[in-house]
TIVEXRO-125082 format. One record per residue (C-alpha): x, y, z; residue in three letters. Coordinates in Angstrom, 1 decimal, padded with zeros to 4 digits, always signed. Each point is the difference from the previous one (the first is absolute). Layout:
% TIVEXRO-125082
+--------+--------+--------+---------+
!      X !      Y !      Z ! residuo !
+--------+--------+--------+---------+
!      X !      Y !      Z !     ALA !
...
+--------+--------+--------+---------+
//
This chain:
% TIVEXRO-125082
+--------+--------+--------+---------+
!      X !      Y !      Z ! residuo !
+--------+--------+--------+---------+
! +032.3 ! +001.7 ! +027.3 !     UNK !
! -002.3 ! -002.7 ! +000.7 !     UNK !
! -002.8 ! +001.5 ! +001.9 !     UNK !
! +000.3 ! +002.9 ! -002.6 !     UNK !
! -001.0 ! -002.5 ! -002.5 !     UNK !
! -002.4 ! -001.9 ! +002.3 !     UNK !
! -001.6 ! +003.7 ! +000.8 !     UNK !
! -000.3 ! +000.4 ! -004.0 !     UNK !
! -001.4 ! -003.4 ! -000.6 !     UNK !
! -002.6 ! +001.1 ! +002.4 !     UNK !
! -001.3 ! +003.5 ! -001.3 !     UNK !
! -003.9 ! +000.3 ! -001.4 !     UNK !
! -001.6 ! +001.5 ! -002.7 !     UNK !
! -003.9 ! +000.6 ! -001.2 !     UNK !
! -000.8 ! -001.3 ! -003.9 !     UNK !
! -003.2 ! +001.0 ! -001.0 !     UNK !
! -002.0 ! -001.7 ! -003.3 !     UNK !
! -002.9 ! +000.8 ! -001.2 !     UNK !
! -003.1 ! -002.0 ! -002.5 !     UNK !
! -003.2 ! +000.8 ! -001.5 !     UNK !
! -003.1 ! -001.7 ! -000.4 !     UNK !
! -001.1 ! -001.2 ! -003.8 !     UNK !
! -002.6 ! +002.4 ! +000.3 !     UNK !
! +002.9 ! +002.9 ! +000.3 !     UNK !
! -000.8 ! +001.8 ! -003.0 !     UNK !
! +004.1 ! -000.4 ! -001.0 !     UNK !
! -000.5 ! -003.2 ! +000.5 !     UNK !
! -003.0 ! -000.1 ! -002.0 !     UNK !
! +001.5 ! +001.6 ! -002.9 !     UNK !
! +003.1 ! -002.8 ! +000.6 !     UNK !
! -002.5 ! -002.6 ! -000.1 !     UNK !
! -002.0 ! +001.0 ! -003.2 !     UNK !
! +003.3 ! +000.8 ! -001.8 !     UNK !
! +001.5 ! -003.5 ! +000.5 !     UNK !
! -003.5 ! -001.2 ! -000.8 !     UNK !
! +000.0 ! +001.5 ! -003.2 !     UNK !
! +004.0 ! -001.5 ! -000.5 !     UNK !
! -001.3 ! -003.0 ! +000.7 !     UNK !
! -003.1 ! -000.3 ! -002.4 !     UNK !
! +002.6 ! +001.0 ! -002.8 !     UNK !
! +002.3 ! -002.8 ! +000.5 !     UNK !
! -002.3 ! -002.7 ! +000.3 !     UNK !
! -001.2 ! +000.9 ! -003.5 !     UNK !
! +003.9 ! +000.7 ! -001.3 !     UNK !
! +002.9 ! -001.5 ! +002.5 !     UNK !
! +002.2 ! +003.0 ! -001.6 !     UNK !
! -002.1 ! +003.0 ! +000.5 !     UNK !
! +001.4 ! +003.1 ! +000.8 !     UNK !
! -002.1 ! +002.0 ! +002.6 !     UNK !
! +001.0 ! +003.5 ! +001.6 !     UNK !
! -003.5 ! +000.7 ! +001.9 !     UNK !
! -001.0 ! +002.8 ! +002.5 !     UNK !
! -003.2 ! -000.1 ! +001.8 !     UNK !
! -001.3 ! +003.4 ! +001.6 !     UNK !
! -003.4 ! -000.1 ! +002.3 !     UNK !
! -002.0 ! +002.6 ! +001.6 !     UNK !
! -003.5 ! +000.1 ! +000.8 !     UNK !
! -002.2 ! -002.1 ! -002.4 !     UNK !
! +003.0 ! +000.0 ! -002.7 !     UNK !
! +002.5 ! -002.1 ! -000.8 !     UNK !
! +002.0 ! +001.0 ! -002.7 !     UNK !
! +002.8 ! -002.6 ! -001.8 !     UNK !
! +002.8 ! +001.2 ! -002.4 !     UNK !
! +003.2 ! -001.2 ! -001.0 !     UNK !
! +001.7 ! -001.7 ! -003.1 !     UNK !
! -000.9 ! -003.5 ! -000.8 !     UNK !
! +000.8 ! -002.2 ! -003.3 !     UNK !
! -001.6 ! -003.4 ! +000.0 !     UNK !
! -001.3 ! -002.8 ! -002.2 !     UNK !
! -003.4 ! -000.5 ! +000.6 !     UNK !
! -002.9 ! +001.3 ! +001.4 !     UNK !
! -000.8 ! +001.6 ! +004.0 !     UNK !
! -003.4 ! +001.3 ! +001.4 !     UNK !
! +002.3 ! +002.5 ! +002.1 !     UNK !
! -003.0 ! +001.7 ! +001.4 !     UNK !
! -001.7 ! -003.7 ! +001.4 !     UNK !
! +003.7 ! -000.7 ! +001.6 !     UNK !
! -000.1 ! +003.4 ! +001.7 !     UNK !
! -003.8 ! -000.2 ! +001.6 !     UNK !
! +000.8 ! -003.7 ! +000.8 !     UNK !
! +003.0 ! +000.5 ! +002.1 !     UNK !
! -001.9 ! +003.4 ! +001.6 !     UNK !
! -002.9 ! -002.9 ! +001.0 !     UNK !
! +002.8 ! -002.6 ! +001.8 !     UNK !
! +001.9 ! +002.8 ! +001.9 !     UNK !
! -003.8 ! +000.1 ! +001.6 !     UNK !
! -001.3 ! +004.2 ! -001.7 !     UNK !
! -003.7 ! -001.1 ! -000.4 !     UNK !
! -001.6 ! +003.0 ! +001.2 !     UNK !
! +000.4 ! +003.8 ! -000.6 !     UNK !
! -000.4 ! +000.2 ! +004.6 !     UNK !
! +003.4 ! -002.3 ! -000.4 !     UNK !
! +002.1 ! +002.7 ! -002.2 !     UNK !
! -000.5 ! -001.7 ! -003.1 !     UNK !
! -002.9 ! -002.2 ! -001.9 !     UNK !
! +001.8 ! -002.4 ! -002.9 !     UNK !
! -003.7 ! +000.0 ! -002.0 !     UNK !
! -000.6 ! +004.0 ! -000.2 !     UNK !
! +003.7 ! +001.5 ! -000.1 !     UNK !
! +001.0 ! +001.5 ! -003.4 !     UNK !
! +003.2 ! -001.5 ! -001.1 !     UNK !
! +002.0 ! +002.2 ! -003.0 !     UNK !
! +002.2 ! -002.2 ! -001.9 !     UNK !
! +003.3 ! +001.9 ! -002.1 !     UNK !
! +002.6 ! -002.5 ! -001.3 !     UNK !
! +002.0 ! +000.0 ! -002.9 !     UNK !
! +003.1 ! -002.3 ! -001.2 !     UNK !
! +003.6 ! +000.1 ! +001.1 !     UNK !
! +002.2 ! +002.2 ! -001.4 !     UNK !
! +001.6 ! -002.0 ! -002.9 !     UNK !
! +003.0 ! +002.1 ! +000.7 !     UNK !
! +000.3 ! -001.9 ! +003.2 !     UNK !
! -001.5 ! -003.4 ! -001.4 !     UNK !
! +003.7 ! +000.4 ! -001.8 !     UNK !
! +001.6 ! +000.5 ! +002.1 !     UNK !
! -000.8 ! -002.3 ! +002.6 !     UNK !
! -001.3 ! -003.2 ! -001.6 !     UNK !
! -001.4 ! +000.1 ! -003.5 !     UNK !
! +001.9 ! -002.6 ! -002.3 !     UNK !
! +002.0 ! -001.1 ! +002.8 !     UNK !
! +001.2 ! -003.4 ! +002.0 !     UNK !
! -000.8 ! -000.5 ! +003.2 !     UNK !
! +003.2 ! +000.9 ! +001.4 !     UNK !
! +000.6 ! +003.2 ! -002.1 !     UNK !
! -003.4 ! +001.0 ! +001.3 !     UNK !
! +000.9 ! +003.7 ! +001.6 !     UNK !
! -000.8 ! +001.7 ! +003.4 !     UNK !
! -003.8 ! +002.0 ! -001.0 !     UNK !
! +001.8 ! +002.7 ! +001.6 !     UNK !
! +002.8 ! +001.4 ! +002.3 !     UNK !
! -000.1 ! -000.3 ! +003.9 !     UNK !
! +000.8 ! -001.3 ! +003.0 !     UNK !
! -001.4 ! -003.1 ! +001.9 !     UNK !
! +000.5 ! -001.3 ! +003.4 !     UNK !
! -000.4 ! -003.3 ! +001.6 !     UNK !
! +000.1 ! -000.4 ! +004.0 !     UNK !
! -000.2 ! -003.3 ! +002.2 !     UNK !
! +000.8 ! -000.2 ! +003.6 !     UNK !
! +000.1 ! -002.8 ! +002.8 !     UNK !
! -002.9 ! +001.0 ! +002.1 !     UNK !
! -002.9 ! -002.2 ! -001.2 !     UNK !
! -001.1 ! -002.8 ! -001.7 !     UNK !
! -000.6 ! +001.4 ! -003.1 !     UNK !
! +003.7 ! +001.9 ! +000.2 !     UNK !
! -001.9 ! +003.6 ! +000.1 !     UNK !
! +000.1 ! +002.5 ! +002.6 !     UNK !
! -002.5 ! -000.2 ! +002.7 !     UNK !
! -001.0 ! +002.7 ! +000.6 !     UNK !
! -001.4 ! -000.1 ! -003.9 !     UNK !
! -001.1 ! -003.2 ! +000.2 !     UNK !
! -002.2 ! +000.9 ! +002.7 !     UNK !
! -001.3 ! +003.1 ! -001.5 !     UNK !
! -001.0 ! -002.1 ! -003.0 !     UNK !
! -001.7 ! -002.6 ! +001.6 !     UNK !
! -002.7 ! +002.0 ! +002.1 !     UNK !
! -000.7 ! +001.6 ! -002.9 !     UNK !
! -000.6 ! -003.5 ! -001.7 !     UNK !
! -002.4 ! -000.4 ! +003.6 !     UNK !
! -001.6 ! +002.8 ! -000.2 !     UNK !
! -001.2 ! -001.0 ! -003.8 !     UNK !
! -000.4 ! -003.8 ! +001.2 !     UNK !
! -002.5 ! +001.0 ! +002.9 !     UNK !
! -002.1 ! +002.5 ! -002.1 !     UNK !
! -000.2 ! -002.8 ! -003.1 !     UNK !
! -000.8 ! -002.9 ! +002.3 !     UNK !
! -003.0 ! +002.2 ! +002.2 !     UNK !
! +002.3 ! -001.0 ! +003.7 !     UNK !
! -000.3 ! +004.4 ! -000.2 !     UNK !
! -002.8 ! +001.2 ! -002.5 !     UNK !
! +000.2 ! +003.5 ! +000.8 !     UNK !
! +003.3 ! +000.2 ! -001.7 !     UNK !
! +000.4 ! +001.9 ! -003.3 !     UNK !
! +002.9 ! -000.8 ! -002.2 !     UNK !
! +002.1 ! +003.2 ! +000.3 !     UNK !
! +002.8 ! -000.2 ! +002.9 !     UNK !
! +003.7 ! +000.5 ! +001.0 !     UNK !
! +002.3 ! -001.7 ! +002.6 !     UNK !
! +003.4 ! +001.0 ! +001.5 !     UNK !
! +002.3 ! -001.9 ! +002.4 !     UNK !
! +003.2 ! +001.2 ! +002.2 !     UNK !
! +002.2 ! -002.7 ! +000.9 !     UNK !
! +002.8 ! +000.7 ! +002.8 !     UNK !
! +003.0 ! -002.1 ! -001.9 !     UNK !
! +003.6 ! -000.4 ! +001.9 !     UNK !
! +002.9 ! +000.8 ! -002.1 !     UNK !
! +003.3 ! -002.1 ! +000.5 !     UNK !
! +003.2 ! +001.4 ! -000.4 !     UNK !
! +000.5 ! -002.2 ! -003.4 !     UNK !
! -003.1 ! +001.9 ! -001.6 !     UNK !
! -002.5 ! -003.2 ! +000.6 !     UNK !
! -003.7 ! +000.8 ! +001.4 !     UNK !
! -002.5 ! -001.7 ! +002.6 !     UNK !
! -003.3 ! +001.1 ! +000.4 !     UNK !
! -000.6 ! +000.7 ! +003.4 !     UNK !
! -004.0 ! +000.6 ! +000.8 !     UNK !
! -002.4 ! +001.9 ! -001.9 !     UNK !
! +000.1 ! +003.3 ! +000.9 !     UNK !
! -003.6 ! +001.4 ! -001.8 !     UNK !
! -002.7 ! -000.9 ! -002.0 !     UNK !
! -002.0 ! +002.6 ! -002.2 !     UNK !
! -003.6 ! -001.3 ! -001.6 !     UNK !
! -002.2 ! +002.7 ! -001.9 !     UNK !
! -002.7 ! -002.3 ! -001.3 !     UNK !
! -002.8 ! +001.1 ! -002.1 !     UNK !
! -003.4 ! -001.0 ! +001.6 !     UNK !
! -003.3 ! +000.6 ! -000.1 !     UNK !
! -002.4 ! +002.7 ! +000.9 !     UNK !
! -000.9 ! -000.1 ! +004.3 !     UNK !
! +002.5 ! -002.9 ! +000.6 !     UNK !
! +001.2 ! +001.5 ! +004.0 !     UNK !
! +003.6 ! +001.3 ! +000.0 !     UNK !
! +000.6 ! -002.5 ! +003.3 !     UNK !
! -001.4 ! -003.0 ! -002.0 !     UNK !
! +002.2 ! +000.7 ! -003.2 !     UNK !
! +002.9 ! -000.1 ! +002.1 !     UNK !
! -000.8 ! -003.0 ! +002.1 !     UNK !
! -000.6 ! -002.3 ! -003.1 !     UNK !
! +002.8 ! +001.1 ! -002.1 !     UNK !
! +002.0 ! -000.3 ! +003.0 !     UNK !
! -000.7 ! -003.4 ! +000.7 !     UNK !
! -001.0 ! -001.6 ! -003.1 !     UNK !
! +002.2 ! +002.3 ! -002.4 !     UNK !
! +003.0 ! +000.6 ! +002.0 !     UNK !
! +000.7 ! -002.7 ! +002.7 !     UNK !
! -000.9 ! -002.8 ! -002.7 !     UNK !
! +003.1 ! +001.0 ! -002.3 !     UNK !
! +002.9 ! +001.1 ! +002.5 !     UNK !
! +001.3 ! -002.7 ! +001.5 !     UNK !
! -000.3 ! +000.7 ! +004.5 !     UNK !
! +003.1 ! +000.0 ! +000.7 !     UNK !
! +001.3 ! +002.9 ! -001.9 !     UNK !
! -003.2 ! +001.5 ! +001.8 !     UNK !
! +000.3 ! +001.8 ! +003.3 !     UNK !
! -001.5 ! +002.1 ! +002.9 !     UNK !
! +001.7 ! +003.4 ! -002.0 !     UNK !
! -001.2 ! -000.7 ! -003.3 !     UNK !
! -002.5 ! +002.4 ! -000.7 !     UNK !
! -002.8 ! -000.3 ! -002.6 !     UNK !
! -001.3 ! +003.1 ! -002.2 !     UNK !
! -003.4 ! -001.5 ! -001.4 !     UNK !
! -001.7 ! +002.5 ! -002.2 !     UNK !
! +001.7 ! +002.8 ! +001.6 !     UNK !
! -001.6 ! +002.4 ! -001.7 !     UNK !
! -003.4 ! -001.8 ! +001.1 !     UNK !
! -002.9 ! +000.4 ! -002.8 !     UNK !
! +001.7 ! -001.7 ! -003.5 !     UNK !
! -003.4 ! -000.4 ! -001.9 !     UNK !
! +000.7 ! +002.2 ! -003.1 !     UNK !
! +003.1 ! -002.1 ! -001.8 !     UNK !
! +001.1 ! -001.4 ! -003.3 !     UNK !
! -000.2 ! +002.0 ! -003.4 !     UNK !
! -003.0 ! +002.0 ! +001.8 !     UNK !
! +002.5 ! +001.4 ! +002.5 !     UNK !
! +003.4 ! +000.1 ! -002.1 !     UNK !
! +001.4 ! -000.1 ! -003.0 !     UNK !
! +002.1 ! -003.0 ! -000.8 !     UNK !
! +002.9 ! -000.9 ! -002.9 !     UNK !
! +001.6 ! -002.8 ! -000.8 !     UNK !
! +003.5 ! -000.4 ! +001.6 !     UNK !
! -000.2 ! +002.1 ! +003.2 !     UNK !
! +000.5 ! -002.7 ! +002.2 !     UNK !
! +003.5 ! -001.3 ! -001.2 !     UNK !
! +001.3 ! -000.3 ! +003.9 !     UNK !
! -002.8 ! -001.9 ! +000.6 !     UNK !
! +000.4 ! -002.3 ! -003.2 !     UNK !
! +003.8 ! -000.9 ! +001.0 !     UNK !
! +001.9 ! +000.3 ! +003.6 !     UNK !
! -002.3 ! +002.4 ! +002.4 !     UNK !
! +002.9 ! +002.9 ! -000.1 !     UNK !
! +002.7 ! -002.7 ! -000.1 !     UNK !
! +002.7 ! -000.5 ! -002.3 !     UNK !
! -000.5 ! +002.8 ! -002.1 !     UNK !
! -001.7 ! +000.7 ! -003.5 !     UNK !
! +000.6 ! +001.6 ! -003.4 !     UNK !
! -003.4 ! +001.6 ! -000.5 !     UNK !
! -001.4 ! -002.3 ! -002.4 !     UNK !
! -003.4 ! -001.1 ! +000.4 !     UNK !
! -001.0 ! -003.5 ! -001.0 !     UNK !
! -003.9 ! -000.4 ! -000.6 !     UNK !
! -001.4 ! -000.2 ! -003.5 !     UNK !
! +003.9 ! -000.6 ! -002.2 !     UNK !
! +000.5 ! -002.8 ! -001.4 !     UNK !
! +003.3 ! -001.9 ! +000.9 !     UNK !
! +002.0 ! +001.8 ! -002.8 !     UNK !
! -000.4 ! +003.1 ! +002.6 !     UNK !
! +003.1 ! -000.7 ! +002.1 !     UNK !
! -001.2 ! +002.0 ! +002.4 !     UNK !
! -001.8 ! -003.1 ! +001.0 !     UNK !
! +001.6 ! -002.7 ! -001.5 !     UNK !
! +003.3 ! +001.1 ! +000.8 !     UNK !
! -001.0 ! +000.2 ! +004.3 !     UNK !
! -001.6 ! -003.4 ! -000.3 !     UNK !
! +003.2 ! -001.8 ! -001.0 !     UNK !
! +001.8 ! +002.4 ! +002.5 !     UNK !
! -002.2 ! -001.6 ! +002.8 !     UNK !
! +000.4 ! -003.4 ! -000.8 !     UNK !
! +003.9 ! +000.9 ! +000.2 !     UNK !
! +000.0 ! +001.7 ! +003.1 !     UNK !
! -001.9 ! -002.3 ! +001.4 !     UNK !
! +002.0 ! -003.1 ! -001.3 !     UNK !
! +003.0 ! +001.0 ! +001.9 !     UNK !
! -001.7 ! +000.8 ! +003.6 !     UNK !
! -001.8 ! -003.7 ! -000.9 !     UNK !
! +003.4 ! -001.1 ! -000.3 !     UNK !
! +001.8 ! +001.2 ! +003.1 !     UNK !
! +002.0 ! +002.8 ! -002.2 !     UNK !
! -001.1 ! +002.7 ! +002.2 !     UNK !
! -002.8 ! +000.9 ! +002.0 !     UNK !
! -001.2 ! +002.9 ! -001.7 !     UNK !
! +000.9 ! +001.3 ! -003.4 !     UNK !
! -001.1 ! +002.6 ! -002.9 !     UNK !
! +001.2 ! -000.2 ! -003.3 !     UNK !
! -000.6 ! +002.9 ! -002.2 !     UNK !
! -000.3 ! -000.7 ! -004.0 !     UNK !
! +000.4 ! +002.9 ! -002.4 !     UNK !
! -001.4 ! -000.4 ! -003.8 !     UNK !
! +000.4 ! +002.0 ! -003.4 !     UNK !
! -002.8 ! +000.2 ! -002.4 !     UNK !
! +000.6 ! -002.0 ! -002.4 !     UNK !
! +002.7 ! -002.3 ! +001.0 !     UNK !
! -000.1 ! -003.4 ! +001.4 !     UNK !
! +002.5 ! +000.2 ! +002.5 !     UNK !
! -000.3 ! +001.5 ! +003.3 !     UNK !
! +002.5 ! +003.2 ! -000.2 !     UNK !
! +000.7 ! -000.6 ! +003.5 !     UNK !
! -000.6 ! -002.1 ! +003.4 !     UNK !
! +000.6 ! +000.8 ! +003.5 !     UNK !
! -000.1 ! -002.5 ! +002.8 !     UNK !
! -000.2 ! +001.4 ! +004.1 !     UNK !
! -000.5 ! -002.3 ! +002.8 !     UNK !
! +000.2 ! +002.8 ! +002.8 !     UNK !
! +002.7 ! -001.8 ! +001.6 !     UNK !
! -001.5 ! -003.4 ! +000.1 !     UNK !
! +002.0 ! -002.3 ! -002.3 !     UNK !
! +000.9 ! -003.5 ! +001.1 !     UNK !
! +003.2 ! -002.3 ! -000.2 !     UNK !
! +002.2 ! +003.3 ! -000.8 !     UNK !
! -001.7 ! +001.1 ! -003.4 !     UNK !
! -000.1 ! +003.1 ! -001.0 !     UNK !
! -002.8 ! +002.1 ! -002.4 !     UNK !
! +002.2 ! -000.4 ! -002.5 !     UNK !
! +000.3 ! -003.8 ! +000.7 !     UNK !
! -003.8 ! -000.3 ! +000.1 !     UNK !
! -000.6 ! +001.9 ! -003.1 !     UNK !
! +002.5 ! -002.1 ! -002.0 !     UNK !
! -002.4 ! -002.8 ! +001.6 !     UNK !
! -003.3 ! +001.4 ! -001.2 !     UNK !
! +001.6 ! +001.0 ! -003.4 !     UNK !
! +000.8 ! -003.8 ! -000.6 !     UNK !
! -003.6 ! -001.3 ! +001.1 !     UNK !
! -001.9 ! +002.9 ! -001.7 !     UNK !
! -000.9 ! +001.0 ! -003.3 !     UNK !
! -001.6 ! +003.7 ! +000.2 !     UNK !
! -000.6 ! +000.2 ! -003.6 !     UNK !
! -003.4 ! +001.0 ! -000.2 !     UNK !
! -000.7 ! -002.9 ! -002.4 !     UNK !
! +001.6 ! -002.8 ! +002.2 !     UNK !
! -001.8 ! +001.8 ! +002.5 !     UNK !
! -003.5 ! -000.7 ! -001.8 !     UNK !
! +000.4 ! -003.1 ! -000.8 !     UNK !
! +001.9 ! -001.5 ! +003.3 !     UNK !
! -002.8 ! +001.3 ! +002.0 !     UNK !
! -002.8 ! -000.4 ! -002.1 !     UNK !
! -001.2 ! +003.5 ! -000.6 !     UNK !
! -001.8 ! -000.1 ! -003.0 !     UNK !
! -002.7 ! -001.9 ! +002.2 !     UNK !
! -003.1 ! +001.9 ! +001.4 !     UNK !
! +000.8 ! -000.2 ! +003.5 !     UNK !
! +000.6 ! +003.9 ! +000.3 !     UNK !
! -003.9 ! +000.5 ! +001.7 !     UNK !
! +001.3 ! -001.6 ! +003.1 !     UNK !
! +002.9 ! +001.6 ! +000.7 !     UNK !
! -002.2 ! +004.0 ! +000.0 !     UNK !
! -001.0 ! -000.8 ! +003.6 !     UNK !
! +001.8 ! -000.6 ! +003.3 !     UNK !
! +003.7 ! +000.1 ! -001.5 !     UNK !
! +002.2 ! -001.5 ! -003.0 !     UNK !
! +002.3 ! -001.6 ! +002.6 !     UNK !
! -000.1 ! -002.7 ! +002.7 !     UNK !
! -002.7 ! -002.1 ! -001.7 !     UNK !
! +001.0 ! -003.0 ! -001.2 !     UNK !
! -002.4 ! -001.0 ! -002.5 !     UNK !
! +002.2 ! +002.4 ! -002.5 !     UNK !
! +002.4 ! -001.2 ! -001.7 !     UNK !
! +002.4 ! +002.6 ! +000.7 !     UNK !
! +000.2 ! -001.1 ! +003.8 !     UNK !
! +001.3 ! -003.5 ! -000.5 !     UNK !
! +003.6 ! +000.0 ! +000.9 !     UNK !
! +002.8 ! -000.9 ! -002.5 !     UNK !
! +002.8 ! -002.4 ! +001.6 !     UNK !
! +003.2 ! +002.2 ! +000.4 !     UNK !
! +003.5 ! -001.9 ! -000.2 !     UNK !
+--------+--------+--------+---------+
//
């Protein structure tokens, strides 16, 4: 029985996650969607935003529903946040003083402004609409993320930190990175990341930049500057710019929408996800709202030596205040003989998923939304959603 279960404690896996540059036209639609959610609450704390972002070419077209008190030059916000993602030049994919931006937004339905929170107190304000979240936290790092996520994000965050700063000037703001981590799998579901298996770059570049000298520099100043050596070894293979030339990219090269990047935005493939995108809704929109608070829970019990890994599902109703249900699953991993069950009665005492206790016990009606459109909601601590909550 034993070296059954040391034979199991021992068996690997591969875990690939993947990011995108802020240049990604998804991620530029992300970007100028939570810009424009932004610019609304810091004229009215209460907005409610619903905004889609589509770009192509030299056109960037916003729509959505949005009711306010106040007044928004939504056209300056989007060629402002086009100019910090770095699109100055038409050669680049995308220049912020000669695209054509089309603007079509109308009020929210006042059937559900009724519904949800017109006339009401905080904590009769309703779920904007039904769904599922999902919140994920895990023992591997710092930041109680998965690594191979965490590592995805943060060349991307590189990539854009070298072209900004001139250390690489031929870079261009469009990009995408991937990373395969070996984990080992012990027989009571817990994970160890091994080694890093792979690393994927396609960076966009300039024009006549050699193939051998794009993939020295990323490799070097890109890659080996964000993963730590020792999960580096003499089998991990690097795919720089695989497909070699990358110099026709953002909107110039491919359509992009808001909310196409929602693996990105939360766990890298872990976990799992209900489908709802979280750029450009206001924190009525439980789709975002709702996984926020589910993060800070998950991650509250792995902070606490609970569990080592754990994803709790939360399931609204429009319209209603109260989750309609909650699921708690460490994968095996609970500690000191608790069981999901146990844990959810835990999170359940400590938590208030309301979506109104929600706003106000993490502060939502702030602008801070801009931030998060980039380089993941999760496993950045300046949002308040990642402090942990004391568990008794």
């Amino acid at each position: 029985m034993s070296s059954r279960k040391s034979l199991a404690a021992m068996s690997t896996f591969l875990f690939s996650s993947e990011s995108v540059c802020e240049g990604h036209p998804d991620k530029l639609c992300d970007q100028i969607s939570d810009a424009v959610l932004d610019a609304c609450l810091r004229v009215d704390p209460e907005a409610k935003v619903a905004c889609e972002t589509v770009c192509k070419k030299n056109l960037i077209m916003v729509f959505g529903e949005v009711t306010f008190q106040g007044k928004v030059d939504f056209e300056q916000v989007v060629r402002a946040k086009v100019k910090e993602v770095g699109y100055d030049a038409e050669e680049k994919g995308l220049d912020y003083q000669t695209m054509t931006v089309l603007l079509q937004m109308n009020e929210q339905s006042p059937e559900i402004a009724a519904g949800v929170h017109l006339n009401k107190n905080l904590e009769e304000i309703g779920a904007g609409d039904q769904g599922l979240v999902f919140g994920y936290a895990c023992n591997e790092t710092e930041s109680l993320m998965p690594l191979s996520h965490c590592l995805a994000q943060r060349l991307a965050r590189k990539l854009a930190e070298v072209r900004k700063n001139g250390a690489i000037p031929w870079l261009r703001p469009d990009g995408k990175t991937q990373v395969t981590v070996e984990y080992q799998e012990s027989v009571d579901g817990g994970l160890k990341p091994l080694r890093v298996h792979s690393v994927l770059i396609s960076a966009q570049h300039e024009k006549d930049v050699p193939l051998e000298r794009i993939r020295a520099e990323l490799t070097e100043r890109v890659v080996r500057a964000v993963i730590p050596a020792h999960y580096l070894d003499a089998n991990t293979v690097f795919y720089i710019n695989p497909s070699q030339s990358f110099v026709l990219g953002g909107p110039s090269a491919d359509a992009g929408l808001t909310g196409r990047k929602i693996i990105v935005d939360t766990y890298g493939g872990w976990g799992s996800h209900g489908g709802g995108a979280f750029s450009g809704k206001d924190s009525t929109k439980v789709d975002r709202s709702g996984a926020y608070a589910a993060r800070q829970a998950a991650k509250s019990l792995v902070a606490a030596g609970l569990c080592d890994r754990v994803c709790i599902q939360i399931c609204y109703g429009i319209g209603l205040p109260d989750p309609i249900s909650m699921n708690v699953n460490t994968f095996g991993t609970a500690k000191r003989g608790l069981t999901n069950l146990q844990l959810e009665e835990i999170v359940k005492r400590h938590f208030d998923f309301r979506p109104g206790f929600i706003i106000k016990h993490l502060g939502l009606r702030q602008p801070i939304f801009g931030n998060t459109a980039a380089y993941g909601h999760f496993g950045r601590e300046q949002f308040p959603w990642e402090r942990v909550v004391p568990l008794n």
